[in-house]
Chimera marker file (.cmm) of the C-alpha trace (Angstrom):
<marker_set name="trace">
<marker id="1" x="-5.286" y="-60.010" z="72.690" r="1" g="1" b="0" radius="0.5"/>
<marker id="2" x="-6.279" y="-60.813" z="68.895" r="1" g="1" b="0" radius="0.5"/>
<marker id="3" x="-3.278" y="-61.447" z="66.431" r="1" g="1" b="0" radius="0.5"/>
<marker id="4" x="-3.347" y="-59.198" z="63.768" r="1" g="1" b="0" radius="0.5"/>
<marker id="5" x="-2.514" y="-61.488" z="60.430" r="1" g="1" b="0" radius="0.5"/>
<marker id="6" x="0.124" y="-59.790" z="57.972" r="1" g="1" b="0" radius="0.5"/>
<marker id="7" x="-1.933" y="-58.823" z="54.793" r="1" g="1" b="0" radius="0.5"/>
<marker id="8" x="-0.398" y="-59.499" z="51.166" r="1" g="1" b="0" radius="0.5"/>
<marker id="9" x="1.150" y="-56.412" z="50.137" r="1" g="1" b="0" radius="0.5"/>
<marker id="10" x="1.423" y="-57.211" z="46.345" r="1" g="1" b="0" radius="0.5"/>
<marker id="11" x="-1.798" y="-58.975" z="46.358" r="1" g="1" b="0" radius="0.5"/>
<marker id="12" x="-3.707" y="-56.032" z="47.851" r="1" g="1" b="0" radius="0.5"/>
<marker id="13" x="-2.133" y="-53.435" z="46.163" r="1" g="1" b="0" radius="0.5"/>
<marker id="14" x="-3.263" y="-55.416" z="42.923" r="1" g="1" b="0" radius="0.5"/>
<marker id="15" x="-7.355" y="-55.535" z="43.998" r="1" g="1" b="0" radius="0.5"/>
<marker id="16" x="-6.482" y="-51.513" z="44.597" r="1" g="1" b="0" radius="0.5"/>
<marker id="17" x="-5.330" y="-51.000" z="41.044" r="1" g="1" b="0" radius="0.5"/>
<marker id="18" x="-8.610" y="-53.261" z="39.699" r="1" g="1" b="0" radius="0.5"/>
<marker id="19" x="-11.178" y="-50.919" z="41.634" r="1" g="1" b="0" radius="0.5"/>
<marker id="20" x="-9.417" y="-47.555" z="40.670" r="1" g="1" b="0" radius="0.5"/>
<marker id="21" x="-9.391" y="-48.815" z="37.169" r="1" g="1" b="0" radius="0.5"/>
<marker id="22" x="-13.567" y="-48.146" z="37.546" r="1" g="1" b="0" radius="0.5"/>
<marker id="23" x="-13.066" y="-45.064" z="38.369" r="1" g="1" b="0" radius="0.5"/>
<marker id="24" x="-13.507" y="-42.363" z="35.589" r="1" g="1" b="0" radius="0.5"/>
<marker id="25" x="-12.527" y="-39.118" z="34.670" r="1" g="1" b="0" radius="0.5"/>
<marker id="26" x="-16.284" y="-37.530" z="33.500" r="1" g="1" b="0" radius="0.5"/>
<marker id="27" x="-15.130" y="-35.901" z="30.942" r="1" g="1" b="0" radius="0.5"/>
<marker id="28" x="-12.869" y="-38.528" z="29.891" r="1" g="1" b="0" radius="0.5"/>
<marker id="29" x="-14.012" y="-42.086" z="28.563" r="1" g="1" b="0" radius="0.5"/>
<marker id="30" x="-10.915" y="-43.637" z="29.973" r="1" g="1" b="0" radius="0.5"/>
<marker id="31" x="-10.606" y="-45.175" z="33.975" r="1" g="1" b="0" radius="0.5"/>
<marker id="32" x="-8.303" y="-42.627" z="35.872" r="1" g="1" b="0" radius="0.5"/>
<marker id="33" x="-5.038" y="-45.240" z="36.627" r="1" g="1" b="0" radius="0.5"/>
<marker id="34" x="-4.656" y="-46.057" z="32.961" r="1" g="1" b="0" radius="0.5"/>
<marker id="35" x="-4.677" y="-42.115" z="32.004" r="1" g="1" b="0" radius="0.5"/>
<marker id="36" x="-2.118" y="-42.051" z="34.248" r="1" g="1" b="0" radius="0.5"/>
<marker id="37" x="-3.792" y="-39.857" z="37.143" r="1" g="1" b="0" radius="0.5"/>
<marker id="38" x="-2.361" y="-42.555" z="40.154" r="1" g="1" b="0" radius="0.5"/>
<marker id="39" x="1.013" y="-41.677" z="40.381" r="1" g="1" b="0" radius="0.5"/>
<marker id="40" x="1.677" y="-44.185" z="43.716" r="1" g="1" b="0" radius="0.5"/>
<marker id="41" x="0.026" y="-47.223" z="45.449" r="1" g="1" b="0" radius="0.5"/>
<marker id="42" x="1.810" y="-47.626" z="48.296" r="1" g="1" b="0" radius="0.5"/>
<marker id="43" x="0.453" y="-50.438" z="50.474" r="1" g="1" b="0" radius="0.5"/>
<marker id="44" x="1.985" y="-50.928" z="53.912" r="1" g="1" b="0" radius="0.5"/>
<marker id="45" x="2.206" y="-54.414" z="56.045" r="1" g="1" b="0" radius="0.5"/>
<marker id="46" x="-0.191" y="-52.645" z="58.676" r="1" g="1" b="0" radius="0.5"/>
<marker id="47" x="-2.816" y="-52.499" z="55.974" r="1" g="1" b="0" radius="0.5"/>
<marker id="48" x="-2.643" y="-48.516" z="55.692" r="1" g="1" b="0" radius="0.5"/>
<marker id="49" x="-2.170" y="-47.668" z="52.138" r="1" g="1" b="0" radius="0.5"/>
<marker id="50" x="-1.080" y="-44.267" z="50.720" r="1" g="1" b="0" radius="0.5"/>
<marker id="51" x="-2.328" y="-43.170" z="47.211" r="1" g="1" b="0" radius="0.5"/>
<marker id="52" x="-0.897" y="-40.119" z="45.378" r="1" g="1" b="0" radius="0.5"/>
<marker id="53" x="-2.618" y="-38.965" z="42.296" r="1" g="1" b="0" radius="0.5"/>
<marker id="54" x="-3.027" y="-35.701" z="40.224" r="1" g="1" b="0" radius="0.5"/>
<marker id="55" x="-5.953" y="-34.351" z="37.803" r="1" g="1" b="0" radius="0.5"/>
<marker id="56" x="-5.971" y="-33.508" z="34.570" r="1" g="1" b="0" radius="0.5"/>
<marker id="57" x="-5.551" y="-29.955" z="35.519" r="1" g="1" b="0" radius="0.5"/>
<marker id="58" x="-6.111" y="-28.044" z="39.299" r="1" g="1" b="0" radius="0.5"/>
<marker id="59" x="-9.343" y="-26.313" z="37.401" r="1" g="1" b="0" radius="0.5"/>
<marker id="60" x="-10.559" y="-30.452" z="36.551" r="1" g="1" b="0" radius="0.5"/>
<marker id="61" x="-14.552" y="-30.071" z="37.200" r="1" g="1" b="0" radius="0.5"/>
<marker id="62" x="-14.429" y="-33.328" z="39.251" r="1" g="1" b="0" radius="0.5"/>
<marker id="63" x="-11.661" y="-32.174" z="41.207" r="1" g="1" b="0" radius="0.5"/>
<marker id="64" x="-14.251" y="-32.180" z="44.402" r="1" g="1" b="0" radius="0.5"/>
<marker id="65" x="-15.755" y="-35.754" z="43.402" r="1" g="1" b="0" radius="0.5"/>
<marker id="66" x="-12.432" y="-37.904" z="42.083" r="1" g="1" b="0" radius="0.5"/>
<marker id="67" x="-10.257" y="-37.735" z="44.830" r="1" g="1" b="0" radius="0.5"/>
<marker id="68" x="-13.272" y="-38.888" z="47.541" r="1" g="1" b="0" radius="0.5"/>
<marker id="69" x="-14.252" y="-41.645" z="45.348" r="1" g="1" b="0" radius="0.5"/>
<marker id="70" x="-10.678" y="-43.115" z="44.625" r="1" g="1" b="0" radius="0.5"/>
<marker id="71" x="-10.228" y="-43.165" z="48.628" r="1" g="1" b="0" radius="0.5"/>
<marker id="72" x="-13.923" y="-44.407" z="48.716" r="1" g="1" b="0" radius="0.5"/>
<marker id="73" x="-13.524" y="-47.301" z="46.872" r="1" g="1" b="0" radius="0.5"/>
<marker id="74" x="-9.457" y="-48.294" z="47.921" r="1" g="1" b="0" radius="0.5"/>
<marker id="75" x="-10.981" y="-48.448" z="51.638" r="1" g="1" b="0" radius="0.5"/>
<marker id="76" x="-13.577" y="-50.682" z="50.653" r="1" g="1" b="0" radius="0.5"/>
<marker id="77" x="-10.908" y="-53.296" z="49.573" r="1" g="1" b="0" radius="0.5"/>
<marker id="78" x="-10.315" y="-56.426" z="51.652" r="1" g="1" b="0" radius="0.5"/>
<marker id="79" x="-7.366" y="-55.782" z="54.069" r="1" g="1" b="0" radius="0.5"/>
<marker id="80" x="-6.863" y="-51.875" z="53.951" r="1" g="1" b="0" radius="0.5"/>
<marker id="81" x="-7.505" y="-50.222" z="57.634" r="1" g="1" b="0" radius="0.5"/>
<marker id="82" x="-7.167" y="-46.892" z="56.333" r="1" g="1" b="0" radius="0.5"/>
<marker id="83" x="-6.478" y="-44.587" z="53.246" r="1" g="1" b="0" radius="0.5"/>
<marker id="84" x="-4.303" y="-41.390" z="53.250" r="1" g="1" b="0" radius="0.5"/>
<marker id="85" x="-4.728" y="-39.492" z="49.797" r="1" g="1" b="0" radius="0.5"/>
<marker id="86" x="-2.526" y="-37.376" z="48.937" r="1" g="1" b="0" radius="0.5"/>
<marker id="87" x="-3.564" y="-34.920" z="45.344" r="1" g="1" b="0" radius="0.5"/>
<marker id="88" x="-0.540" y="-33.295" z="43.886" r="1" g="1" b="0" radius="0.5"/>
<marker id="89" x="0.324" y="-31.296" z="41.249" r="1" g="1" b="0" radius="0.5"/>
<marker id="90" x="3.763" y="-31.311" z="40.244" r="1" g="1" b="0" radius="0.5"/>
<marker id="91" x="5.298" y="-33.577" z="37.976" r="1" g="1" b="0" radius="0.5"/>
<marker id="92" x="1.810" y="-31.818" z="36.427" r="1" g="1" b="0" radius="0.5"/>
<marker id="93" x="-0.333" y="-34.403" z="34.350" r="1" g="1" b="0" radius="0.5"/>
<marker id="94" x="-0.037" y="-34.964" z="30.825" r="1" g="1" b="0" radius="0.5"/>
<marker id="95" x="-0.670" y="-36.898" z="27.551" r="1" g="1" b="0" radius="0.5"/>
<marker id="96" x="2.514" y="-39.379" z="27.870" r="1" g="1" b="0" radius="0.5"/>
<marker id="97" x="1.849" y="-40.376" z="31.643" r="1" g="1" b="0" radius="0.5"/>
<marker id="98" x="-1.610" y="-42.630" z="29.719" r="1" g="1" b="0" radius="0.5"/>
<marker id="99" x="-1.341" y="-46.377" z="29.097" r="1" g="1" b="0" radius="0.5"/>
<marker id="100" x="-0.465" y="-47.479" z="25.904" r="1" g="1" b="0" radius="0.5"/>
<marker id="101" x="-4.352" y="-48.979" z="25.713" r="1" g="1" b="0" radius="0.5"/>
<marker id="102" x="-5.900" y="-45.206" z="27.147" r="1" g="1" b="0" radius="0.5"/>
<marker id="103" x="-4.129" y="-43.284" z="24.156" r="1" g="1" b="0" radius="0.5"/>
<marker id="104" x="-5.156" y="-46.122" z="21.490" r="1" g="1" b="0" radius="0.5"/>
<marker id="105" x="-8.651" y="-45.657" z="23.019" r="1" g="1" b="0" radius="0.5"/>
<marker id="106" x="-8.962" y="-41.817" z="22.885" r="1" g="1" b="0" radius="0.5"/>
<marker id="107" x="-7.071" y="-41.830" z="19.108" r="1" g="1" b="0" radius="0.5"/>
<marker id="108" x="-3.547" y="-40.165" z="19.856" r="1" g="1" b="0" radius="0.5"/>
<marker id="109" x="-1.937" y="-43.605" z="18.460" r="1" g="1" b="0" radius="0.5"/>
<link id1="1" id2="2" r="1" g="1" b="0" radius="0.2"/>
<link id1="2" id2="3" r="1" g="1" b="0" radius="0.2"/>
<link id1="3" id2="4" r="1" g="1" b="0" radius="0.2"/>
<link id1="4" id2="5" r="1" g="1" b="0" radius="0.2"/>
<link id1="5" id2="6" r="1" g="1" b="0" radius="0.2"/>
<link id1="6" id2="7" r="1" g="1" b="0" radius="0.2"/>
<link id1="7" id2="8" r="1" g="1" b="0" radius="0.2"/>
<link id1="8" id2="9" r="1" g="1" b="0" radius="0.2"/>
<link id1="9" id2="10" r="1" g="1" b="0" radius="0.2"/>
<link id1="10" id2="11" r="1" g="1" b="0" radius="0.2"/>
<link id1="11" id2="12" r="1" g="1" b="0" radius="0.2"/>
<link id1="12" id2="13" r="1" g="1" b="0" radius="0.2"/>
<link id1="13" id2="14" r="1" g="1" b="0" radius="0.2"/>
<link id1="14" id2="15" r="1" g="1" b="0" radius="0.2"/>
<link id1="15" id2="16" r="1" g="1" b="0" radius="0.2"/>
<link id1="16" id2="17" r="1" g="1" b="0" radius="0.2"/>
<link id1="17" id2="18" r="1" g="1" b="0" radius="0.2"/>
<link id1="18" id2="19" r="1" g="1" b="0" radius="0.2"/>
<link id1="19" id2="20" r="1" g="1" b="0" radius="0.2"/>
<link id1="20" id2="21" r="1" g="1" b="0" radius="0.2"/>
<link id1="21" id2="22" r="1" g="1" b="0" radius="0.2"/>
<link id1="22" id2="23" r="1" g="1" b="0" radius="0.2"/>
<link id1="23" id2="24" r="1" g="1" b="0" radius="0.2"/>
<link id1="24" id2="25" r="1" g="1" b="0" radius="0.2"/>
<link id1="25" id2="26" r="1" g="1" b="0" radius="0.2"/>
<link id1="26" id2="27" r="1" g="1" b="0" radius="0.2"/>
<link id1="27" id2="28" r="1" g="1" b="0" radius="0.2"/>
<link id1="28" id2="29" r="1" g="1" b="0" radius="0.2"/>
<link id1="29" id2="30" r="1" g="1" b="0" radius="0.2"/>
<link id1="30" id2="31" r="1" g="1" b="0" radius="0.2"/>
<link id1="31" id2="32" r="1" g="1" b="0" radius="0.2"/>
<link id1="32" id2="33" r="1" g="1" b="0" radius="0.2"/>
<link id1="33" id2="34" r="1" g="1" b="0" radius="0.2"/>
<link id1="34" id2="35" r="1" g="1" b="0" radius="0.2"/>
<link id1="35" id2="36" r="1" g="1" b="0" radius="0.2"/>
<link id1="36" id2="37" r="1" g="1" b="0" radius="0.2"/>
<link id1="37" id2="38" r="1" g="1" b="0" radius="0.2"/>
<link id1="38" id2="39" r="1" g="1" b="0" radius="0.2"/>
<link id1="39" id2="40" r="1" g="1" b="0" radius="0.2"/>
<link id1="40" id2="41" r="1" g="1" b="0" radius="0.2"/>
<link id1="41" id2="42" r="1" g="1" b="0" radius="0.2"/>
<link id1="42" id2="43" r="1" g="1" b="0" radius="0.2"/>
<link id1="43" id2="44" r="1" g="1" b="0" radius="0.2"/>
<link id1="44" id2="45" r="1" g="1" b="0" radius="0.2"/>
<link id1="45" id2="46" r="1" g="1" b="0" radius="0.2"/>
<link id1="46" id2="47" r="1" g="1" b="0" radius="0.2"/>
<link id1="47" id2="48" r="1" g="1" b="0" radius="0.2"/>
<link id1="48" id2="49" r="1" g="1" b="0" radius="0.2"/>
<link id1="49" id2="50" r="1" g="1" b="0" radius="0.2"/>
<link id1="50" id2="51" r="1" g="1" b="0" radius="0.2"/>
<link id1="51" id2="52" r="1" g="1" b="0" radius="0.2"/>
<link id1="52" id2="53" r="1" g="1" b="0" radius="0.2"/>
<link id1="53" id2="54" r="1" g="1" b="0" radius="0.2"/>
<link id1="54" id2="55" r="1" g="1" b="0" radius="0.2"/>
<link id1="55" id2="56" r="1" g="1" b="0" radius="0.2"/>
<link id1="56" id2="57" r="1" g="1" b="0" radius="0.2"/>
<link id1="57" id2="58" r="1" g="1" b="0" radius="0.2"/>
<link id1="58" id2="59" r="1" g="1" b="0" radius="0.2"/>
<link id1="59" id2="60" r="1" g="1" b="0" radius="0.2"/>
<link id1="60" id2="61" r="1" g="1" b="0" radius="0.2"/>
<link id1="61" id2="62" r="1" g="1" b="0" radius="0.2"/>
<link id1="62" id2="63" r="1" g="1" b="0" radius="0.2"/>
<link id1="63" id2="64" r="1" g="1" b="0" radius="0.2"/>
<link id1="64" id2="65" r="1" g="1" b="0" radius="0.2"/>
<link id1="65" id2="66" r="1" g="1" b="0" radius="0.2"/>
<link id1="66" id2="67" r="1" g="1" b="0" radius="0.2"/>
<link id1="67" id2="68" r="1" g="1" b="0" radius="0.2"/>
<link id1="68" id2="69" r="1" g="1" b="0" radius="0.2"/>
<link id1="69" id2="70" r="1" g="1" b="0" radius="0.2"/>
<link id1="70" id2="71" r="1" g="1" b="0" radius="0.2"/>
<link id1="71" id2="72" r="1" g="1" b="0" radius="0.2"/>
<link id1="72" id2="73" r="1" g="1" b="0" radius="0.2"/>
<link id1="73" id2="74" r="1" g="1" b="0" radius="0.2"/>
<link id1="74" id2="75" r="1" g="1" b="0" radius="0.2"/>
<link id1="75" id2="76" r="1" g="1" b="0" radius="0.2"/>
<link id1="76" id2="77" r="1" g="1" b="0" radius="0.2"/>
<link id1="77" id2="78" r="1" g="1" b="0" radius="0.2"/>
<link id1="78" id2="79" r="1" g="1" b="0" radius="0.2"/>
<link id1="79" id2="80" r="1" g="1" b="0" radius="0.2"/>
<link id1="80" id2="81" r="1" g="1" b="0" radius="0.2"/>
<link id1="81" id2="82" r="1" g="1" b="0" radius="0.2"/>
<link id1="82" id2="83" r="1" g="1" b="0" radius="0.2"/>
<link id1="83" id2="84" r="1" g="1" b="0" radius="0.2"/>
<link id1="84" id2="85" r="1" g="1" b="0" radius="0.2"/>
<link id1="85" id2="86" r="1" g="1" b="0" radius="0.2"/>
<link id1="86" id2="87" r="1" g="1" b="0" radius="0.2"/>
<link id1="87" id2="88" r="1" g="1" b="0" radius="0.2"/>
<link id1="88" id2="89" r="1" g="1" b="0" radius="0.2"/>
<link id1="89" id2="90" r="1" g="1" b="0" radius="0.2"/>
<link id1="90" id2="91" r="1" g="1" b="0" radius="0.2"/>
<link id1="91" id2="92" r="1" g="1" b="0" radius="0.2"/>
<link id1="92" id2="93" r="1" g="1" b="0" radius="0.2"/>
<link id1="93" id2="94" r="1" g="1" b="0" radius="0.2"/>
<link id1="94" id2="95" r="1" g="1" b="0" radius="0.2"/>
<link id1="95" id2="96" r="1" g="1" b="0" radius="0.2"/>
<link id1="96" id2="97" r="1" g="1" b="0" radius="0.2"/>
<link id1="97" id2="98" r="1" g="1" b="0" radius="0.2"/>
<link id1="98" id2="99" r="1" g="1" b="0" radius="0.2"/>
<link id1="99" id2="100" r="1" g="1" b="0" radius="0.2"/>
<link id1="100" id2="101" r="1" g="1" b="0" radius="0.2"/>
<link id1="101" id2="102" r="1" g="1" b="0" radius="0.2"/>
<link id1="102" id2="103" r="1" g="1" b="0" radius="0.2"/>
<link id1="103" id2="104" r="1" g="1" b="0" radius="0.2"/>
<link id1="104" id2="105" r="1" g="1" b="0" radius="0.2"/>
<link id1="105" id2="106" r="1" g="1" b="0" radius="0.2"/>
<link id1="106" id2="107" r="1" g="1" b="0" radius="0.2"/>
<link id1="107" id2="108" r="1" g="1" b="0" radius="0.2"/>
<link id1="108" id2="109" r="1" g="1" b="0" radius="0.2"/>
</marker_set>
C-alpha cells in the first residue's frame, strides 16, 4: 500500500497564486488575482484545493474561457489531486477588491 506524503499547504497554495497571477482578464491588461477576481485559495492536506472567484460582471465575455483556465492551470501545479471551482457572484466584483499595483497600473491611483 503506497504512503501518501502530506503536501505543504502554504507552499502550494503559494505556486497556485504565481500561476493564476498569468492568467488575464482579455479585456483587462491586469492578471485576474491582483484585480481581485480570486476571492479564496483554499488548499487542503489531501491535495484537493477549492478556488472561489467572481468576474468582472455575470455578462464578462470570457466568462466561458476564465473559469476553465484558472482550474486548468491550478491542477497543473505540483501536489494538487483535484480542483473544485466554485464562480460566484455576490459580494459582486468591484474597483476596491484590485491590488494596490493593478489600480496604479490601470491609472485609478
Amino acid at each position: 500500500m503506497p504512503v501518501e506524503l502530506a503536501i505543504n499547504e502554504t507552499e502550494v497554495k503559494q505556486n497556485i497564486i504565481e500561476v493564476l497571477k498569468t492568467v488575464f482578464d482579455p479585456e483587462i491588461p491586469v492578471n485576474i488575482y491582483d484585480l481581485g477576481l480570486i476571492y479564496e485559495v483554499n488548499v487542503f492536506p489531501d491535495g484537493n484545493v477549492e478556488i472561489v472567484m467572481t468576474l468582472t460582471s455575470p455578462n464578462c465575455p470570457a466568462a466561458g474561457s476564465l473559469p476553465g483556465e484558472v482550474e486548468q492551470k491550478a491542477k497543473a501545479v505540483a501536489g494538487v489531486k483535484d480542483v473544485t471551482l466554485e464562480l460566484v457572484f455576490e459580494p459582486a466584483w468591484n474597483q476596491e477588491m484590485m491590488s494596490e499595483e493593478a489600480k496604479l497600473e490601470l491609472g485609478f491611483l
